[in-house]
N, C-alpha and C positions, 0 to 999 in steps of 0.2 A: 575859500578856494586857495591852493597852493599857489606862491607866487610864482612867476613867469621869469625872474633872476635871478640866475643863483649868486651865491654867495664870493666868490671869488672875484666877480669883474669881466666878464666875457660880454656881458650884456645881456639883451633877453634873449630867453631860451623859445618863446613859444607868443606867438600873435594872432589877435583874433579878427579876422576877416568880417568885413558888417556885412554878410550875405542875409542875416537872420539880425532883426530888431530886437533888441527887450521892449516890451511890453506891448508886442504890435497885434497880440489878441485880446487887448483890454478896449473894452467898449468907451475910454475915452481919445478923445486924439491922439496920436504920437507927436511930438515936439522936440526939437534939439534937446531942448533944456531934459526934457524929460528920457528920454536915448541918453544923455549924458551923463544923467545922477544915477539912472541902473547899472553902467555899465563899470564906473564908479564903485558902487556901493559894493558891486557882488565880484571886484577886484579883478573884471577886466581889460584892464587899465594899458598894456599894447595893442595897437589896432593897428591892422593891413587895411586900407580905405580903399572897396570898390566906386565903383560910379554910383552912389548913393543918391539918389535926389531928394534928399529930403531938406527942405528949407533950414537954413541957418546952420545948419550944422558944422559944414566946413568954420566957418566963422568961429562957430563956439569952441572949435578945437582948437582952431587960433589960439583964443582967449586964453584956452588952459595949457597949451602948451608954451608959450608966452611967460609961462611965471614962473617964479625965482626959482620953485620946487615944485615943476609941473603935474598934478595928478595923472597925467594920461601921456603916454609917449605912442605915435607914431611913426613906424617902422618903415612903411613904405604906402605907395599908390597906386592902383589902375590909371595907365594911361589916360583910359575912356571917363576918369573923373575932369579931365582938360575941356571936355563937352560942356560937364556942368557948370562947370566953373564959366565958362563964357557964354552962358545963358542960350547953350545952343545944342540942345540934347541931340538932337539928330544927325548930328557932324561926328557922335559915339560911334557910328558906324562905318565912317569911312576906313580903311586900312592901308596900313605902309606898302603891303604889295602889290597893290594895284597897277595893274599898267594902264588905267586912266591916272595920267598926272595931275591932272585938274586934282583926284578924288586925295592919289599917295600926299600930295601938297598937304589936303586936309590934313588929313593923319597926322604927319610933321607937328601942325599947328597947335592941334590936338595935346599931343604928346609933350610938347614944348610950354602950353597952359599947365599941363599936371605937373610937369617940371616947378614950375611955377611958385602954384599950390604946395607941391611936396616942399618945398624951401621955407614958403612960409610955415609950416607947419614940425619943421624938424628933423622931416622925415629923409633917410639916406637912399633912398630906393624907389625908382617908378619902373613897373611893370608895364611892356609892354605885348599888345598882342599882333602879330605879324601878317596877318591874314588868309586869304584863301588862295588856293589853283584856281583858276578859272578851267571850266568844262569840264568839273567831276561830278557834278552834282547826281546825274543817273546813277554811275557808279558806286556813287555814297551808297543808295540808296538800296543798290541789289547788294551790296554787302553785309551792310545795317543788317537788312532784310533778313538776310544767307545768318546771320551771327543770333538775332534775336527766335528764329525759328529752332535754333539748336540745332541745325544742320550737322549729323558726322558723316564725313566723307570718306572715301579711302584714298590713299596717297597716291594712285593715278589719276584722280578726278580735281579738276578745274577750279578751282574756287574761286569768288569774286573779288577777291581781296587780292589776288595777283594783277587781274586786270585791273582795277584800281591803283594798283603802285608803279605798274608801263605806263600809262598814263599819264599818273602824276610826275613820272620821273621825264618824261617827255615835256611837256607842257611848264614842269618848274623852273628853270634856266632862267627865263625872262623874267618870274616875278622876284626870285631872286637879287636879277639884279636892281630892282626898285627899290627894293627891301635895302642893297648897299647903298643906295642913294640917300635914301632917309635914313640909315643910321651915320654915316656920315655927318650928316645936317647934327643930326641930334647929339650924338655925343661932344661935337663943338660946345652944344650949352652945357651937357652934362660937365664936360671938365669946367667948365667956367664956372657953375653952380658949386662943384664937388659933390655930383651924385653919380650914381651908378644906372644905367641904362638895363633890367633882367627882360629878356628874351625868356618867354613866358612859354613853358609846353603846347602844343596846340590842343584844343579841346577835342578835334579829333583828325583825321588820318589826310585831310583835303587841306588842310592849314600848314603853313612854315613854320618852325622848322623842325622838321624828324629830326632825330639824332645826326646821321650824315650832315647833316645840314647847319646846325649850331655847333657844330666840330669846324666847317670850313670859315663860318663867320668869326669865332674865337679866333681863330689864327689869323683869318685877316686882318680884324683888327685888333691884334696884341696890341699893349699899352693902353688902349683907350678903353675908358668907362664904362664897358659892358658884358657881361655874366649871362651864363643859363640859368634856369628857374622851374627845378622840375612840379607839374601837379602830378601826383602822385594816382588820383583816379584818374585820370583822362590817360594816364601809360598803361596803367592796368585793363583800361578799356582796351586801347592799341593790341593791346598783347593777347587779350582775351578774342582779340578778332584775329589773331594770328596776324599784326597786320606789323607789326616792331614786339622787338624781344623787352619784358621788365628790364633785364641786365644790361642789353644797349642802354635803354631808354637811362636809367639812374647810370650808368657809366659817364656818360655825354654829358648828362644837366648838372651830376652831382657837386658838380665845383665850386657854384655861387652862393651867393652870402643868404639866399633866400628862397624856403621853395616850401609850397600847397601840398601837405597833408594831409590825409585822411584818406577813410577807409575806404570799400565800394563792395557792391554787390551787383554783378553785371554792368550794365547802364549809369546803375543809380552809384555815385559818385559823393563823396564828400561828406561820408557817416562816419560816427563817434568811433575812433580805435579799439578794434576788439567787436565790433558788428557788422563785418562783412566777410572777407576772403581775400583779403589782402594781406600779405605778412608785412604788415608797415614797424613793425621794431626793425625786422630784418633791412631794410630799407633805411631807417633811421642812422642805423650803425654805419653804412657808406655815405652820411653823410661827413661835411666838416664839423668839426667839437664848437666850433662859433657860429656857426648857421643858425639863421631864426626860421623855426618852422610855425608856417602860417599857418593854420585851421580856418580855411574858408568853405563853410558848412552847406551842406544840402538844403535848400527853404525849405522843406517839408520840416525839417527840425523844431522841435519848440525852443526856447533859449535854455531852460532848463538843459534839457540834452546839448545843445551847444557848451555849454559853460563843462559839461562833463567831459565830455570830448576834449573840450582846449586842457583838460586837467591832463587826461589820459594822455594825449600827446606832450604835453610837457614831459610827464614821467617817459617818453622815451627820448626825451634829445639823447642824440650822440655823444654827450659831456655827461650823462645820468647812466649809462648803458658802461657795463666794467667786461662783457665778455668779449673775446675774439672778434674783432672784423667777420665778419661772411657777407657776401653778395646774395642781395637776392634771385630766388631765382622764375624763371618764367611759369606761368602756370600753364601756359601750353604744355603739352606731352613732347619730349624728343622729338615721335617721328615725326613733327608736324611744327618743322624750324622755322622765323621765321623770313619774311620774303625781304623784309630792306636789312641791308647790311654799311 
């Protein structure tokens, strides 16, 4: 496999997300030890670490990151690995924007453990996830609904993706402001640590923060330690639902030092570059020339296909790519703009 750093010094170009295991269809156990010599062997050797539970592992990264001339470098973490790490999976759930403070407190906590963990382990970057609006879930739902059925409409008719964005534009205000509260908290230890806080895309349209929304939080907290983080199918999704434009979305997020790509086909999110319907080169090229892009794959993948994928995206960082800038563009059609701006 091509390596992940080029030759000049930028650092790596390309991180592999443990969403998919090596060897986790082989009829003997998985084991750190054994996760760690595949991933190792078949040279992929940066890793973005979700909430992984798998025994010892954090530990053994430790171990190898730890040494003189570490085999494995870690990039960054999911917040929600702060759960594992304190032997309290179910606390992976709570969220920063909560307006139960009992619950945003968690979150903090949370986050603060992965902080943690990311220190020990090397890693410059913990991702976080911001959480939901409360009282959209109907609306999720007849949208989803509206989007998976193929509905075309004509441009005087109604669609659910508009009531879904009054909505959530009503309703957002207050978890917002919880969301300032906890990153507040949090960036105190980021700067203390020297990490970076990425404000992670939302996986879909009910979660903080759209693009309006990581535009107002970067400026509020200019100076301090935290970035947007686009996923690249979860925008594609947004867009495909007419629910945010690609071009906002990658406009807004494209700044930070780190951001989830890969390809999509509708729904299905997080396929090998070059199998779905995504222009992710186009996309690649708005990013920065030093951004690490993460490949955190679809589980449906084998590793095989994972390990192809982290290749293919490598070949398009933004520092491998020689033509013109272009922005990408929406797959929505013109007459059908979209509703958050």
């Amino acid at each position: 496999m091509q390596s992940q750093t080029p030759s000049h010094g930028i650092g790596p170009r390309s991180a592999l997300g443990l969403s998919v295991l090596p060897s986790e269809r082989s009829p003997t156990p998985i084991t750190a030890d054994s996760v760690l010599l595949a991933l190792t062997s078949q040279g992929a050797t940066t890793l973005h670490l979700p909430a992984v539970g798998l025994p010892g592992l954090v530990e053994g990264l430790a171990h190898l990151t730890a040494a003189a001339r570490p085999p494995i470098q870690v990039v960054a973490v999911d917040a929600e690995l702060g759960a594992i790490a304190d032997a309290r999976p179910q606390a992976a759930k709570a969220q920063l924007a909560s307006l139960d403070k009992e619950e945003s407190r968690t979150a903090v906590s949370v986050a603060q453990s992965a902080l943690r963990v990311a220190k020990t382990l090397g890693a410059r970057h913990v991702r976080l996830r911001l959480g939901e609006v409360d009282g959209l879930e109907r609306l999720w739902k007849e949208a989803r609904s509206h989007f998976l059925r193929g509905a075309i409409l004509d441009e005087d008719d109604t669609e659910p993706g508009e009531a879904l964005l009054r909505a959530r534009s009503a309703l957002m205000p207050r978890h917002l402001d919880a969301v300032r509260r906890a990153i507040e908290q949090l960036a105190n230890h980021a700067v203390r640590s020297e990490q970076t806080l990425l404000l992670g895309y939302p996986r879909r349209a009910t979660e903080l923060p759209l693009p309006i929304e990581v535009r107002l939080l970067c400026e509020e907290f200019a100076g301090a330690p935290i970035a947007p983080s686009l996923d690249l199918p979860a925008a594609h999704l947004a867009s495909m639902m007419r629910l945010v434009s690609m071009a906002d979305s990658v406009r807004s997020f494209a700044k930070g030092p780190l951001h989830c790509i890969g390809d999509a086909c509708g729904p299905v999110g997080a396929l090998p570059p070059g199998s779905g319907e995504v222009d992710v080169a186009a996309v690649c090229k708005a990013l920065p020339k030093d951004a690490v892009l993460s490949f955190m794959p679809w589980p449906g993948l084998s590793f095989r296909e994972v390990l192809s994928g982290l290749a293919a995206l490598t070949q398009l960082h933004p520092d491998s790519q020689r033509e013109p800038d272009t922005w990408p563009s929406s797959p929505v059609p013109a007459t059908h703009p979209s509703r958050q701006r």
